[in-house]
N, C-alpha and C positions, 0 to 999 in steps of 0.2 A: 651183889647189888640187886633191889628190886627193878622191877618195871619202870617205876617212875624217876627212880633215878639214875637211870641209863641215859644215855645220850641218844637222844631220836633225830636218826640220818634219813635225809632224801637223797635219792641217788640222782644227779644228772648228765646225762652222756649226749655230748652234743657232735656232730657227724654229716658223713654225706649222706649213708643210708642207703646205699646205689646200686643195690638194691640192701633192704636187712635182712639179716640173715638169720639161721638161729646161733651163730657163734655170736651175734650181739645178744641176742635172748639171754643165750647162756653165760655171759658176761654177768648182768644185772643177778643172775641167779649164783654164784660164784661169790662173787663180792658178799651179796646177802648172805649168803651161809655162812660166809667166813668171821662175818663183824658180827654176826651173831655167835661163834663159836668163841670168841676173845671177852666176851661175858659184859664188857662193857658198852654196847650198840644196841638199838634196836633201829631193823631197816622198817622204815612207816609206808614206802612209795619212791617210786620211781618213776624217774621221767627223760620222755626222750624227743629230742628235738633237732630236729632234721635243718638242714644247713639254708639258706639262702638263696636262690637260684644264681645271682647274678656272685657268686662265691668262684664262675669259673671254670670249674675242674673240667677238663676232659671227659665228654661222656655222659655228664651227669642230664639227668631226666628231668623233669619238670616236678617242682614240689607237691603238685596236684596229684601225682602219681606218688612219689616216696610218702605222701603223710598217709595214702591210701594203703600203700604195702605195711608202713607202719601200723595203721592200726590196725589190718588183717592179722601181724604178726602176734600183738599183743590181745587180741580179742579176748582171751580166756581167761587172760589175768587179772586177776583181782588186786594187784598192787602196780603196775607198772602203765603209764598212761600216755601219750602223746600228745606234743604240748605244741601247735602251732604259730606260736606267738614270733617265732625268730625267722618264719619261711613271711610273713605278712608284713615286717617290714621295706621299708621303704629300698632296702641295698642291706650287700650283707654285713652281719653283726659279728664283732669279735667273742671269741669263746668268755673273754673278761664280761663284756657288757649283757651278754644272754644270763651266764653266773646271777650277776648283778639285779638284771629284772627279775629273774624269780625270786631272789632275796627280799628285794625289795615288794615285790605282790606278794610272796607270804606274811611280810610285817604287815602289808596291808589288810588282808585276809582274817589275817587274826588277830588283827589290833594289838598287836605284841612286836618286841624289836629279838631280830634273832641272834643268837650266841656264833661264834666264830670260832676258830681252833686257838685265835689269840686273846679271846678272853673269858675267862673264866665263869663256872658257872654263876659267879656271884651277880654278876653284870645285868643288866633288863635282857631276861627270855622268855620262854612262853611261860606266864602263869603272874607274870607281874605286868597288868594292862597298862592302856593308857587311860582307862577312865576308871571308873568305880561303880561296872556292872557287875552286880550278880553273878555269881559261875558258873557254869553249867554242871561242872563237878562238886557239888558243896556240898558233901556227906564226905568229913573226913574219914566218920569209922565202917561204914559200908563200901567194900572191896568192889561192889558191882557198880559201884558209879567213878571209879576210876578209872582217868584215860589210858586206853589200853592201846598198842598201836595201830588196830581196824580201827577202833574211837578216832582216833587223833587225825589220822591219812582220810578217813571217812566224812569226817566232818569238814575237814577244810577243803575235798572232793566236793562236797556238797555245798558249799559257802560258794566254789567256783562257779558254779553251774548255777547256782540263782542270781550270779551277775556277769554269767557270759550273754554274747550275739553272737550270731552265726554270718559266718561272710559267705559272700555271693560264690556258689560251686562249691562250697565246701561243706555240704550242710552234717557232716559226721561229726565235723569238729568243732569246737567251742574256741572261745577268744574271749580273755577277760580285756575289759574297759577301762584303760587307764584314769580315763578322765571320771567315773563314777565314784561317785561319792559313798565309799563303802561303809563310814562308820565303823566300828568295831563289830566283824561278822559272827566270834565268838571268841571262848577264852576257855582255858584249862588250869590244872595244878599247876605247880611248878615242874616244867618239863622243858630240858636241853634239846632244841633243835637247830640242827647245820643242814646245808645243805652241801653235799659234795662232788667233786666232778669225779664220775667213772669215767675211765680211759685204759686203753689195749697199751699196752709197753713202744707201740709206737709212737704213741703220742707222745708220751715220755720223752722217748729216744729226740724226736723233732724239737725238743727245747733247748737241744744240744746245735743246732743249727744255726750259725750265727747269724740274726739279723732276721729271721724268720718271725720270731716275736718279742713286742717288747718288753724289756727289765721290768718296769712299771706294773705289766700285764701279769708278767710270770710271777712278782709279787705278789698281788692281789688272788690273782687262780692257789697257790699253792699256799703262801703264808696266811691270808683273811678268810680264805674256805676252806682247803685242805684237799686231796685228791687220794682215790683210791682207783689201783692198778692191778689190771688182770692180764699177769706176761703172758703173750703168745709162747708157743715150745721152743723154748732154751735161750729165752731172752734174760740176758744176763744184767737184771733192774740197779744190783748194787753200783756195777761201773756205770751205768747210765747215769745217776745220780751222782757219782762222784765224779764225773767230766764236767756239770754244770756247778755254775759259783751258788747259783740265785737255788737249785733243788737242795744242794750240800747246807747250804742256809737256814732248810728250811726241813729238811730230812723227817723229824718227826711229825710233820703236816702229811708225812705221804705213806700211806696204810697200801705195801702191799700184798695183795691173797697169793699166799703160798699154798701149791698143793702137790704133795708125796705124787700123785697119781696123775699123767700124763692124759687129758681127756682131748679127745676127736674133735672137739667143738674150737681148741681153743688154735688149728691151723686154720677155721673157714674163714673166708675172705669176702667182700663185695666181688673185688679180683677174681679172685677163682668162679665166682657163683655168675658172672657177667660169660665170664670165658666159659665156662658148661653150657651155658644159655646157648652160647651163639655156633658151639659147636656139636650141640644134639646131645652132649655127653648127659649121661643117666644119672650120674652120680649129682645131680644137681638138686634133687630127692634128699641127699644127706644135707646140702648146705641151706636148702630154703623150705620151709613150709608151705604144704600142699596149698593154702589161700593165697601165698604172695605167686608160686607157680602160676597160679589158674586166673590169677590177674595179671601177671608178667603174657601170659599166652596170648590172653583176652585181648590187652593192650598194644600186644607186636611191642612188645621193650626187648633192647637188648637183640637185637635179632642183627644186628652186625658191630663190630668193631668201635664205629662210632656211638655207641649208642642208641 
């Protein structure tokens, strides 16, 4: 398959982030390797978005602080971004609905409606607009103005940021405007983009939970977007999937990264990186990167029990 007729994946992983870690790093970096080694993906960007405050949990910090660790976490990357939009609502948002707004602001984004894991590529994707502008790609036989996926991720990086604002205290992060009138911000060939949830085999496992979430939702997440799972050590993804009606349903929506080789990254926890914190343990080096440490200190997070 070339380039262009791959299927270009966004990655999104939505979370507490309590603190990140680099096992979530190393998540997004896992999955990308893997959809790229299956010949059929290409990963353009990744995005991560940090939970709600009022979402609850025991513990959990103020989003002021996780969207800060967040973006210390990713600073160096050039493909993985932090997406604010889900911590600045009003109350918190279901993983269904967060899916849903980026789907729907990348159609907006790029003036194109995006492909799904249930419909085919024949369907309105990117490269078939809504209007009858110009393309930016329009030298079919010249290789160098084909979207490539730094082009693709780049560009609509770039479309964001000419129609974000910045909210009061947050001035790192961007926030697109729902209510702006974006017009078609640009266009490509014809090119297959989804966007997919990444998720740790716990989350998985949690769809097994009755009453936790709804039919409806699990629907929508696994059969209309499609999910990719990166097991923790010796989590056993087949029987996860064959205990629920709505995964077994939907089985080939769910890409998971298998690997021969047992890596360090993939036991780290917020859990454990919370519990190092509060009890001086050294090993906290392995689970968090020196910026979120040195802003975990700064800030006195984590420095008991309660959070």
């Amino acid at each position: 398959m070339t380039e262009t007729t791959k299927t270009h994946v966004i990655l999104l992983s939505c979370g507490s982030f309590n603190p990140i870690t680099k096992g979530h790093i190393h998540m997004f970096e896992k999955a990308r390797e893997y959809l790229h080694k299956t010949g059929r993906f290409i990963v353009i960007g990744g995005i991560i978005s940090p939970v709600h405050d009022s979402y609850g949990k025991s513990g959990l910090v103020s989003s002021r602080h996780r969207l800060t660790m967040c973006q210390l976490a990713v600073q160096n990357s050039d493909w993985i971004r932090v997406d604010p939009w889900e911590c600045y609502q009003d109350t918190w948002q279901t993983t269904c609905s967060v899916l849903e707004h980026h789907r729907d602001l990348m159609k907006r984004v790029t003036g194109c409606i995006l492909s799904n894991v249930n419909t085919p590529s024949t369907t309105p994707v990117i490269g078939q607009p809504q209007n009858q502008t110009t393309s930016i790609y329009q030298n079919h036989n010249n290789m160098n103005h084909k979207p490539t996926a730094i082009k693709v991720w780049g560009k609509i990086s770039e479309s964001l940021g000419k129609i974000c604002c910045v909210r009061p205290h947050m001035e790192r992060f961007t926030f697109v405007d729902e209510n702006a009138n974006l017009g078609t911000a640009m266009r490509y060939e014809e090119i297959e983009l989804r966007i997919l949830l990444l998720c740790g085999s716990d989350l998985l496992e949690s769809f097994c939970i009755p009453g936790l979430w709804k039919d409806s939702d699990m629907e929508v997440i696994v059969g209309d977007f499609g999910i990719v799972v990166v097991p923790r050590d010796g989590a056993d993804t087949e029987r996860i999937i064959n205990h629920s009606s709505v995964l077994r349903k939907f089985k080939d929506n769910i890409i998971v990264v298998k690997d021969a080789i047992s890596h360090p990254m993939s036991i780290v926890s917020s859990t454990k990186s919370r519990l190092a914190l509060q009890h001086g343990d050294g090993h906290v080096v392995d689970y968090l990167s020196q910026p979120v440490i040195d802003y975990i200190l700064q800030s006195q997070l984590y420095i008991n029990a309660s959070g």
